[in-house]
N, C-alpha and C positions, 0 to 999 in steps of 0.2 A: 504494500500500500504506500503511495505517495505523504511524502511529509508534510503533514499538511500545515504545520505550523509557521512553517517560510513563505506562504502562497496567501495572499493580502485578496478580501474579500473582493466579489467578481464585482460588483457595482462602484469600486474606487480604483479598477486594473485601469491603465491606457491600452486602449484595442491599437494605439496606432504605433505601439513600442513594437519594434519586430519581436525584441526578447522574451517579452511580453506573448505573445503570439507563441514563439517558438517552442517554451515554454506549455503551455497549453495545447498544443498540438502532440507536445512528446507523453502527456500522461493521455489524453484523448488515444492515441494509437496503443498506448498499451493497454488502457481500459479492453481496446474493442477489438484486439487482435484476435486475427482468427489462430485456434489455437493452431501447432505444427505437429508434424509426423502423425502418427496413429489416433491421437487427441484431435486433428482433424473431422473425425468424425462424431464427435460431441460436439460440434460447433452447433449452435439454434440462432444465431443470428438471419435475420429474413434475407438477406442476401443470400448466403450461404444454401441455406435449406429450400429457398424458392427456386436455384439451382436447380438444388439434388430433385426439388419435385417436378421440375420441368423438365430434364433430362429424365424420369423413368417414365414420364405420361410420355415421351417423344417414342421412347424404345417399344412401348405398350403401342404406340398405336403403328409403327413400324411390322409387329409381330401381328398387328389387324391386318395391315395392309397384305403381308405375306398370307393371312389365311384366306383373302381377299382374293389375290391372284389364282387361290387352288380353286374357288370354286368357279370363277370365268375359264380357267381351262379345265376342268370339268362338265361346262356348258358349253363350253366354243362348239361341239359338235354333236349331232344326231349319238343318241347311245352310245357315250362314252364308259368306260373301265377305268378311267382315270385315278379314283377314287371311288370304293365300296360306299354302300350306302350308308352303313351303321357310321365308317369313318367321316363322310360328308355331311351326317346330320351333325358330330361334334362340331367339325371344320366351321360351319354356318351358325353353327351355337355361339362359339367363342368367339367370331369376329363380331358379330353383334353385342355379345356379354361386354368386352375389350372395349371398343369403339366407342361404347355409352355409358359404362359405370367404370372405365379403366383408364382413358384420353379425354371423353367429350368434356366433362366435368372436374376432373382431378385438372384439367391445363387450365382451366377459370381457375380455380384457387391457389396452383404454382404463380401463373402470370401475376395476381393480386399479391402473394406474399414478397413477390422479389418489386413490383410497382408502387402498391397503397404505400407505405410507407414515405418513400422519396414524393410520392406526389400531395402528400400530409404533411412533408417537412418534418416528418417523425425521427427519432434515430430508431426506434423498430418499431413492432407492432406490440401490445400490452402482455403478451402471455408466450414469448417466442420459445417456450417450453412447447408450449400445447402444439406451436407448429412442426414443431418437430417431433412429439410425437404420433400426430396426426400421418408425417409423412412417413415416418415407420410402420403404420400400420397400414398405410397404403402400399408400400412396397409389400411387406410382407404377405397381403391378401392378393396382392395382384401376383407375385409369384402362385403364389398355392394354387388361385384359378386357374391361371395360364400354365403354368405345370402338367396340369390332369391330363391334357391331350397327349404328351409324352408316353402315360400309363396305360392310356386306352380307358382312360375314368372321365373324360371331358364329359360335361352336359350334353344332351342333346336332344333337346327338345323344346329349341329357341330360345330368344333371348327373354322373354316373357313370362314363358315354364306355365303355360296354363295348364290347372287340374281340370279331370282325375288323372289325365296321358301323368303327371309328375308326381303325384301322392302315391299312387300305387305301385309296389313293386312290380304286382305281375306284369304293368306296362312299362315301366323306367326299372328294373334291375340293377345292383351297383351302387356305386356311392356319386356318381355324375351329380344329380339334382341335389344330396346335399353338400357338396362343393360347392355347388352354385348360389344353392341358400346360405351357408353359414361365412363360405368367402366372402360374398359379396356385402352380409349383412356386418362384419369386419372392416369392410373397408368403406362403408356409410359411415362407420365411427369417426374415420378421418374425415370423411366430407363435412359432415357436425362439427366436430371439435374446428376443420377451418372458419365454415359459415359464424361461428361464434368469434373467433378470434377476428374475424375482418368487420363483423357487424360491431364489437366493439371499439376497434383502431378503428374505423371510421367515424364512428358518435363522439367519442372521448379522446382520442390523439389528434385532431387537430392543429394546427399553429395558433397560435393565439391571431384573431380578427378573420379566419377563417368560419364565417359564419354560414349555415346552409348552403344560402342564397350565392358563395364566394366558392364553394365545394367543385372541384373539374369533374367533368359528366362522368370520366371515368367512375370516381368516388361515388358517385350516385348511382351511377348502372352495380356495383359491386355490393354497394346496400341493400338494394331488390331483388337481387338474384341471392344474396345470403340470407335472408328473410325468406324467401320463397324456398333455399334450401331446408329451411327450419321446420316447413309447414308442409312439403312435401316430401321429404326423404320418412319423415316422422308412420305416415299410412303404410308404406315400403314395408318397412320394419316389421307393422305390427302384421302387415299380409304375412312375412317373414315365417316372424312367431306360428299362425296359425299353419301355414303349410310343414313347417318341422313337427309339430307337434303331430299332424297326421303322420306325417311319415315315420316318425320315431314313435309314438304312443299308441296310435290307431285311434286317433282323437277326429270324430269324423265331422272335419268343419265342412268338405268340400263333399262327403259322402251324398246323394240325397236319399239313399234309402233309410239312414240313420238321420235326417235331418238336415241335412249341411245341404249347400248350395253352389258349385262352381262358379257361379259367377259374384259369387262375394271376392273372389280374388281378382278375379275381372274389375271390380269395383276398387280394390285397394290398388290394385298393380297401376291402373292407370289415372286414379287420384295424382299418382307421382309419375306415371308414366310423360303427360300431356304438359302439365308445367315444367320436364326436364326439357324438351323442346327449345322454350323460352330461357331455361336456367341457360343452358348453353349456346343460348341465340344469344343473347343480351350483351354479356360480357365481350363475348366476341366483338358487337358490332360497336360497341363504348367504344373499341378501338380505334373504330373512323372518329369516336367524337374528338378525337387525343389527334389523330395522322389531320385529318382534313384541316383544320384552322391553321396550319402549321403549313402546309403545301401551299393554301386558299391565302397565308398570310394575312389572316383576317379574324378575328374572333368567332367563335361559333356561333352563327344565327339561329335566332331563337331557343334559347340555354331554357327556358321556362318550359316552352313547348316540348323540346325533348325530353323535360323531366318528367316533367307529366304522363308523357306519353309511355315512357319506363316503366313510370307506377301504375298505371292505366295498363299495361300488359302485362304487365305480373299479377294484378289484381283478375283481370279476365281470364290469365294461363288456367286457373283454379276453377272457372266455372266450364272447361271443354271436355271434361276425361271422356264422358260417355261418346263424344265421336269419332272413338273405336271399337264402337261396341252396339253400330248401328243397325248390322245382323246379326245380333241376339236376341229380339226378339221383345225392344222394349215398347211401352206405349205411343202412341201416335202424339200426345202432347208431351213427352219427353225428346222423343227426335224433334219439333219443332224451335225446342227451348234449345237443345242442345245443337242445333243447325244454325241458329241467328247467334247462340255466343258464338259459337266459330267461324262465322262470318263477322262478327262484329271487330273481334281481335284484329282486322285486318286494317282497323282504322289507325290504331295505336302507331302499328307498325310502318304503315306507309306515311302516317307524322314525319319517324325516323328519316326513310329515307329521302322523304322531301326537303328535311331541313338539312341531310347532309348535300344535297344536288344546289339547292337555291345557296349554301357557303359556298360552293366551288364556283356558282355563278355569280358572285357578287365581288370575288375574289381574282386576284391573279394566280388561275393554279401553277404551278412547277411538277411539271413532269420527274417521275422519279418511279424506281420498283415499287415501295409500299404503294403508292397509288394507284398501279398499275393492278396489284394484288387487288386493293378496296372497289376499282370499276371492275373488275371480273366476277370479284365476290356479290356486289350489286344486280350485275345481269343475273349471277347464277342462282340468286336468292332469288328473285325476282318471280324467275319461271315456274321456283318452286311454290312460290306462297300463291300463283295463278292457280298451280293444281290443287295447291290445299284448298282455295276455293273451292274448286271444283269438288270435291272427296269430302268440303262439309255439306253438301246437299244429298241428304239420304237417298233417293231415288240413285243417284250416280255411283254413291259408292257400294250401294247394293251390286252391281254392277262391277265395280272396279275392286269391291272387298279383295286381301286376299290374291292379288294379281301380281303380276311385275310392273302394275302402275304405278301401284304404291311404294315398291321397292324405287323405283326412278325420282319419284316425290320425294321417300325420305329424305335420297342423297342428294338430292340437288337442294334442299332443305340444311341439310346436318354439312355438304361439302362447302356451300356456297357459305351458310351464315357461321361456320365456325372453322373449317378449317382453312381457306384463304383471308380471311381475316386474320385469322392467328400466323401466318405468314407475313400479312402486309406488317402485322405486328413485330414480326422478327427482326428484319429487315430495319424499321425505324427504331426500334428498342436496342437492339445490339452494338451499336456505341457505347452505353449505358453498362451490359454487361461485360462486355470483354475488354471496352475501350478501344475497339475498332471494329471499322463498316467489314459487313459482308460486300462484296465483289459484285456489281449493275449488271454486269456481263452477265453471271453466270443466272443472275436472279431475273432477267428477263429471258433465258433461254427457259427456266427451271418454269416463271409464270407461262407462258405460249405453250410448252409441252403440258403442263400443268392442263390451263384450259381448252386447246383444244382435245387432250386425251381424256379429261373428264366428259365433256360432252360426247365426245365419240363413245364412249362406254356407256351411257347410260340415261341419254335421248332416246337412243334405242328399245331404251326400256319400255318407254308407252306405249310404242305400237308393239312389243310383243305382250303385254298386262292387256290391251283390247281388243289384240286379237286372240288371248284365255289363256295364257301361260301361267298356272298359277303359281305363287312364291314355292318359294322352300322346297321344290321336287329334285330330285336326284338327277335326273336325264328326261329324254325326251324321244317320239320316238321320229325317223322321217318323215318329211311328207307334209308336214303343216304348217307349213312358210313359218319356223321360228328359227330355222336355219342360219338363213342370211343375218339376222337381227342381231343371234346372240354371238358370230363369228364377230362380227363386227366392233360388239360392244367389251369380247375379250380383247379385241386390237386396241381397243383406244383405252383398255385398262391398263396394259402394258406400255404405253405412250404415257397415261399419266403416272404410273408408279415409273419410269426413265426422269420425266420432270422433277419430282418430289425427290429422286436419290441425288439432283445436282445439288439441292436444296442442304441435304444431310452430308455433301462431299465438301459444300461452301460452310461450314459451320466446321465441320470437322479438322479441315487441312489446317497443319502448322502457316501461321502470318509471322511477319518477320515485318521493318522498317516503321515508319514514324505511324503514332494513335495517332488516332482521331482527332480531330480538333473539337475542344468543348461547344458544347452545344451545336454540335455538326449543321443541327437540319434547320437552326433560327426558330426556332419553341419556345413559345411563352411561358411555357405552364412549368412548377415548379421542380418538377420531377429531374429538368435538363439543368439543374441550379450545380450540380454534382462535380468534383473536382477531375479530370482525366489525367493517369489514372485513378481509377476510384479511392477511394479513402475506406476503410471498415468502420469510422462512427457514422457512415452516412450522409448525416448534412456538417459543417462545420458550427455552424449556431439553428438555433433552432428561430425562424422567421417571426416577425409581421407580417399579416397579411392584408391587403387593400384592394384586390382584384383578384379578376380569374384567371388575367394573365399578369403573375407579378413581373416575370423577368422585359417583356415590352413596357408594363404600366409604369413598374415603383422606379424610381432612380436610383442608381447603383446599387442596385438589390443585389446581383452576384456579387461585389467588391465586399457590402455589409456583411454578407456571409459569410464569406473567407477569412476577412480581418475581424470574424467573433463579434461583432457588434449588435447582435440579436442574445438570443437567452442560453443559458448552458453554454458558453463557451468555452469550459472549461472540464474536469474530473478531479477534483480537488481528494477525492476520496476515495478515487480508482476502483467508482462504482457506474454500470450503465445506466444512464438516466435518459427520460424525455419527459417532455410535459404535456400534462392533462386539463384538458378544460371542458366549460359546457357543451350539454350538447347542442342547445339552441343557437349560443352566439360567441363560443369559440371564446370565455373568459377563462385566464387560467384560474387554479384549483387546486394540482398538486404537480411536485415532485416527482416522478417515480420511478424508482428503481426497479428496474426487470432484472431476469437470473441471466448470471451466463452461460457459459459451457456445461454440458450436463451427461452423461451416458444415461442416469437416470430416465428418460423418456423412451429411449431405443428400449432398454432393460421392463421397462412395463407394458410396450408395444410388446417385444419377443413373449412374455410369459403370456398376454391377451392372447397372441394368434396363437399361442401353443392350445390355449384353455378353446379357442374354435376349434382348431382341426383336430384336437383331440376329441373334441362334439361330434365330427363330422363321421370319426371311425368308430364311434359308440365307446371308445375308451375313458368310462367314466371316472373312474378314482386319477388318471390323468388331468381328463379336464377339471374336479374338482381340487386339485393341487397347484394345477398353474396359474387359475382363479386367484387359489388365496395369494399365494405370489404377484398375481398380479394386485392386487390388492393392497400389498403391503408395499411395493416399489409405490404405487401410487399416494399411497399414506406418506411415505418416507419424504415424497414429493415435497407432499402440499405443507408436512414440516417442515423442512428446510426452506420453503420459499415464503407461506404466505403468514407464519406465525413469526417472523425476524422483529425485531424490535428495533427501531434507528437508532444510532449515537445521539441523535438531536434531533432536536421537533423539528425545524424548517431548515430549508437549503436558498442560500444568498441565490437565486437563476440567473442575476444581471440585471441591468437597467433598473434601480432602484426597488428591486419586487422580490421578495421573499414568499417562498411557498413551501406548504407543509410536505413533509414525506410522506407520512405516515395521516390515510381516511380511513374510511368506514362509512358504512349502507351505503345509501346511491349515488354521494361523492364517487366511491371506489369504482377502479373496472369490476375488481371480482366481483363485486354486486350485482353489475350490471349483467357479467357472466353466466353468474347465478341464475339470474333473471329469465335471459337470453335461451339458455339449457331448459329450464323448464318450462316453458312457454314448446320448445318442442318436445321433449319427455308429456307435457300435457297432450299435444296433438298425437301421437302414438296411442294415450291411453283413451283418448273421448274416439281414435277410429276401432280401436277393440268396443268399444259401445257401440260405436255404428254400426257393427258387427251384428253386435246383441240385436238391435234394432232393425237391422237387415233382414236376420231370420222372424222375428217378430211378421213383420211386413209380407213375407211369402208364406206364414203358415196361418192358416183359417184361424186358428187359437195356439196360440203360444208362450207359455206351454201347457200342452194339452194336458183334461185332465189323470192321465194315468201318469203323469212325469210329477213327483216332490219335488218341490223345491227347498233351498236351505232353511225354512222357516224364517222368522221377524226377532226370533229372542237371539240368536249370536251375532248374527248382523248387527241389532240393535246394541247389543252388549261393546260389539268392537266398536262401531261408530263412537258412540259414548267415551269410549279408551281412547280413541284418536284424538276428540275432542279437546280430553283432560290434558293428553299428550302434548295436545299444540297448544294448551295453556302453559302446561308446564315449562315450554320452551321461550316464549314469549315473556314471560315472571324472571324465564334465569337470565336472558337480555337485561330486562328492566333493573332487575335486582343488580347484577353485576354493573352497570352504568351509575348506580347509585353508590357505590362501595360496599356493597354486601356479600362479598364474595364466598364469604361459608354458605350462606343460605341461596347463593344462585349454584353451587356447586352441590346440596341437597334438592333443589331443583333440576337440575343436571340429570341425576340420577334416579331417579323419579322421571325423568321426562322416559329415560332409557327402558326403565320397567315397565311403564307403561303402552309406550309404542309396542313392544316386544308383545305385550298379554293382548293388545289390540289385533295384532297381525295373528297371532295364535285363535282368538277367537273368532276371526273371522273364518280362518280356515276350517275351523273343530264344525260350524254350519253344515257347509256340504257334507263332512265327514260323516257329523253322528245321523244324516238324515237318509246315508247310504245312496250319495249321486254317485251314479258311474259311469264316468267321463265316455269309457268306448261303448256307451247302449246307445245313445243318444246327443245328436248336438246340444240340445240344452244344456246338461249337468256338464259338457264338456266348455262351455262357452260360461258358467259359472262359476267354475272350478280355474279358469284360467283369466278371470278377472279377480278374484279370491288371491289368487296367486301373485299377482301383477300388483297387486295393493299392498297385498305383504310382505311382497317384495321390496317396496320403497319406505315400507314401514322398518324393517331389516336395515338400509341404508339409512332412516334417519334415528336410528338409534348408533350406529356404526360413528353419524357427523357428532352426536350429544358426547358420545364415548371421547371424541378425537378433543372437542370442547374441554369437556371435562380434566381430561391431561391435559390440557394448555392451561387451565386454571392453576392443578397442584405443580406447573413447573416452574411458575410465573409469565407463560409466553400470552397467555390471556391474560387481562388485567381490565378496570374498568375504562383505561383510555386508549388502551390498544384491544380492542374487542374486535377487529373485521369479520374471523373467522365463524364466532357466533350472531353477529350479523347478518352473515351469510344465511347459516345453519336456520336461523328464525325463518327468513324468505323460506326457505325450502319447505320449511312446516306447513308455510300459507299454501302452498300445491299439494302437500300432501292433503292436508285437512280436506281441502276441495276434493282431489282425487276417492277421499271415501266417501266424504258424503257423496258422491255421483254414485260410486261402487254400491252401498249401502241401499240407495234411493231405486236404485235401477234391480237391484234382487233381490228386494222386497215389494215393491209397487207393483213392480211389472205382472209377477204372481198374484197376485191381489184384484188385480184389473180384471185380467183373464178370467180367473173365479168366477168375478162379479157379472162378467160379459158369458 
């Protein structure tokens, strides 16, 4: 640690002493070094890790693109042998599974962790723990999936996995489908923990005067699609839950002779299915809002319209799922509702791209690659949102269900709006990263073979989907003009994967001679404020903000920066710091120190994906071993990070303004965090209701009368417990803020006992009333809300416990309380969480009786 008693407070330094300077730059680099040798990979700095997570979403969607190729030349001709069937149904599994839960989505939250930051003027992002071990949990599950096809265990029965074809052995055999459930539902973890970590460095890291209204589109496009990640990956999940539970318990959610219903999965799968769409539209096309004004040399027209238009399509992504699912056989005023939102969403969208068309026209553009990327990806989005039109009018897609039309849609959909975007992205961004341009040459040969080999592969696609090709078949036989079509559209897959590898050769090759020059491309925005080569604190001070483009608007805004004449200038304590402010208007608040280096997150990621794939092979005293390991790395965590006590209440930041280190409740990120988490832990558990309410809805009476249910007295008994519980928790708050710290710690313990007898009695209901979960969906769908409650009931006695030893260690006290602060918030979702549980298996029985 730096000496700090020689180091004269930051509000009386001269920013304009070189020594001065020098000085502060040499503890800043050691603060924020990335560590060397094998300690390398403990590094959680958002640089570093937004790397590593960009670099495996590239390798992932490379190993798509190679599954990609097997199966065009498997179709290039009449009755091919190219590929067995059994092996082609994986091959088309995994390029699908890969491409949208392995690339589409994991490269919006690489691209955001190594971006949000520099474009916030952050030195990182609040929790750069959770990104990293977000992004070990990503590696780790996307190995495990992408592995299987090596065994001959890959999925295969689409990226989708609809039941029974996936619940039932005698039709799926093998471990395929739970690889696919327990991987994937693994690597949702990471998409969570990022959606969290970027919804809160967007609210709370801030620069100070960075207010909303000042935020770059990018930062707002990144709010919406992480909020949208919160609220739909959450249904996923719980679809998750129930399909495992069939296949491992013979728990018959999907049975319908036992009650269950397939298309309840139908209903959860694409709850999340239709807003991932959008999740990976959106971000993508933030991109242009970042590249265009910057070519255009003009501000971006209409900042208001486009934001709106953001939140306007993430709010509609939500109301489309059912228009996939308009040949199942739903009501005639449900296809009408669900035909005009998905027509409606069209409005939002073409906002977008009018406002990026009318900056390029009001602008002088500059020809360049990224723009060259952004008008191709404009056509090829274009064509597709035509046909999404066309595919939400029921009558058509009756029609086109099911076909190679749709397959031509997606991709012209999913290549257009996210992956040449995420290109034009490369191309501008990579000065940034590496401190030197990628190569014009090679990135307009790499765009041309790019677009015309995508179009060659898969224009073709609509007239063979119209004239009945349908998806996902093995071969084909002569003779029914699909010939020529799909010959065609293998040649121009092989043309565009030639494009893409110049792409990975220009990225690849050793560079040699003079970086980049800063700020290469004349960007206003503050992301291009960054030293060449880069520095590891980041920014050098942490800004002012007065505009959306500081570096055109403010005067000497890069000189201010470099010569520390903004906030944190310094590490006086050779601790990483940034600053937090409101969410509204960007006033600072605190201090705060993030962790640095850590193996710790890799080590709780490793024992988690041990505690899946030990699920996945029924190896239970495994899975429950790595569990608790994983557990305990995680505990271990959250001690050493979020229970630390400062040397001292406030830290001098510069420019006359002293801020605390050290908050609590909704001051704090963790608060926020908290907050954040359960908001989607709650939408998981209200779509296991919907569940409930689902089968409710297709059965004449439900539950019928020859099904008990739990009765009213242990329900009523647990609720009651919860109740007292989440008094109890709330009292040891109060009390410990007060200085009572014996009797919030008798509180404490008591809350523990109680939560505990609460979760037990609700379970002892079903028990002594003898439901059994495999006779019938009911007692299986009460039995596994029973479970889900006391499950959370188990973790908030686990937080009371963790509290508890922070009280007898000292690390809780009345003015460092965060972490029961937290622990409080949680109780408020739990307490809700049973009264919903409680109300819903009690009433519901009660109704039905009376009806």
């Amino acid at each position: 640690m730096s000496d700090t008693t020689a180091i004269p407070p930051a509000s009386t330094r001269d920013q304009n002493d070189p020594d001065v300077r020098k000085g502060q730059e040499k503890r800043l680099i050691a603060t924020w070094e990335t560590p060397p040798g094998w300690r390398y990979w403990s590094d959680v700095n958002n640089t570093t890790v937004g790397v590593w997570y960009t670099a495996t979403a590239f390798a992932f969607l490379l190993f798509a693109g190679v599954l990609g190729l097997m199966i065009r030349v498997q179709l290039a001709v009449p009755d091919n042998d190219f590929l067995t069937a059994t092996f082609y149904n994986q091959v088309y599994t995994l390029h699908g599974t890969v491409m949208m839960f392995l690339f589409a989505v994991p490269i919006f939250e690489a691209v955001a962790i190594i971006l949000l930051p520099q474009m916030l003027g952050a030195r990182d992002l609040p929790f750069p723990r959770l990104s990293a071990f977000g992004y070990w949990c990503f590696l780790i599950g996307g190995i495990f999936v992408c592995g299987s096809i090596f065994f001959d265990s890959a999925p295969d029965s689409g990226w989708f996995m609809y039941p029974p074809l996936t619940t039932q052995e005698r039709f799926t055999p093998g471990y395929g489908a739970d690889i696919w459930l327990l991987g994937l539902s693994f690597i949702e973890v990471a998409s969570i923990a990022a959606a969290v970590e970027l919804i809160v460095g967007t609210l709370k890291c801030r620069p100070p005067g960075m207010r909303l209204n000042l935020m770059p589109p990018y930062a707002w496009y990144v709010l919406v699609v992480a909020a949208m990640i919160l609220f739909a990956f959450p249904p996923l999940i719980a679809g998750d839950i129930l399909f495992e539970m069939e296949r491992l318990f013979d728990w018959p959610f999907f049975d319908p002779e036992r009650g269950g219903d397939p298309l309840l999965w139908q209903h959860l799968f694409w709850i999340f299915g239709h807003p991932e769409v959008y999740i990976i539209f959106l971000p993508s096309i933030a991109l242009f809002a970042m590249i265009i004004p910057t070519f255009a040399q003009r501000p971006l027209l209409g900042y208001s319209w486009i934001v709106l238009a953001a939140v306007g399509t993430g709010f509609l992504s939500f109301g489309l799922w059912a228009h996939h699912m308009f040949t199942t056989g739903l009501p005639a005023i449900s296809l009408g509702f669900f035909s005009a939102a998905s027509e409606a969403v069209a409005i939002p969208t073409g906002v977008q791209i009018f406002v990026f068309l009318a900056t390029c026209l009001t602008g002088r553009v500059i020809y360049s690659v990224p723009m060259l990327f952004v008008s191709g990806s404009l056509a090829v989005f274009v064509l597709g949102g035509l046909t999404g039109v066309m595919v939400a009018l029921a009558p058509f897609d009756w029609q086109a269900h099911d076909t190679y039309f749709i397959v031509a849609h997606l991709h012209y959909v999913i290549i257009g709006g996210v992956l040449f975007p995420i290109l034009a992205g490369l191309y501008y961004y990579w000065p940034i990263v590496s401190s030197r341009r990628l190569s014009t040459r090679a990135g307009k040969w790499a765009f041309w073979l790019m677009f015309i080999g995508f179009n060659t592969a898969f224009f073709p696609m609509h007239l063979s989907g119209l004239i009945g090709m349908p998806r996902r078949i093995w071969t084909y036989p002569a003779g029914i003009n699909l010939d020529l079509p799909n010959l065609v559209s293998t040649i121009g897959a092989f043309v565009f994967a030639a494009g893409f590898l110049i792409v990975v050769a220009d990225v690849l090759r050793p560079r040699k001679g003079p970086l980049a020059d800063r700020n290469v491309w004349n960007a206003g925005t503050l992301e291009w404020a960054g030293e060449v080569p880069d520095q590891p604190w980041g920014v050098r001070s942490v800004p002012i903000i007065s505009s959306r483009y500081p570096i055109w608007d403010q005067p000497n805004f890069i000189d201010d920066i470099d010569k520390g004449r903004f906030y944190l200038p310094d590490a006086e304590e050779g601790k990483r710091e940034t600053i937090v402010t409101t969410v509204l208007d960007a006033e600072p608040v605190q201090c705060l120190r993030v962790p640095g280096p850590s193996f710790v997150p890799m080590i709780a990621a490793g024992f988690l994906g041990a505690c899946f794939i030990a699920a996945t092979f029924h190896w239970w005293w495994w899975m429950f071993g790595t569990l608790f390991l994983a557990v305990a790395a995680i505990i271990h965590w959250l001690w050493r990070a979020t229970s630390v006590i400062p040397e001292k209440e406030e830290k001098d930041v510069g420019l006359g303004l002293s801020l605390p280190i050290y908050v609590s409740g909704p001051q704090s990120v963790s608060w926020w965090a908290m907050f954040i988490t359960m908001l989607g832990d709650m939408t998981a558990f209200l779509s296991l209701v919907f569940g409930y309410f689902f089968y409710v809805t297709i059965h004449e009476r439900f539950p019928g009368p020859e099904l008990e249910g739990p009765g009213a007295v242990w329900p009523g008994v647990s609720l009651a417990l919860f109740l007292m519980a989440f008094g109890a928790a709330i009292l040891s708050h109060l009390r410990l803020r007060a200085g009572a710290v014996s009797t919030a710690r008798v509180l404490l313990a008591a809350g523990i006992v109680l939560v505990l007898a609460a979760s037990a009695a609700l379970l002892y209901g079903p028990y002594v009333t003898g439901m059994a979960p495999r006779a019938h969906v009911y007692p299986a769908i009460v039995w596994l809300l029973a479970i889900w409650t006391a499950l959370h009931g188990a973790v908030g006695a686990l937080m009371l416990g963790f509290c508890l030893a922070g009280t007898l260690t000292g690390r809780l006290t009345p003015r460092y309380d965060i972490d029961l602060a937290n622990v409080r918030l949680y109780f408020h979702f739990l307490a809700a969480t049973a009264l919903i549980t409680v109300a819903t298996l009690v009433l519901v029985p009660l109704a039905a009786g009376a009806a």
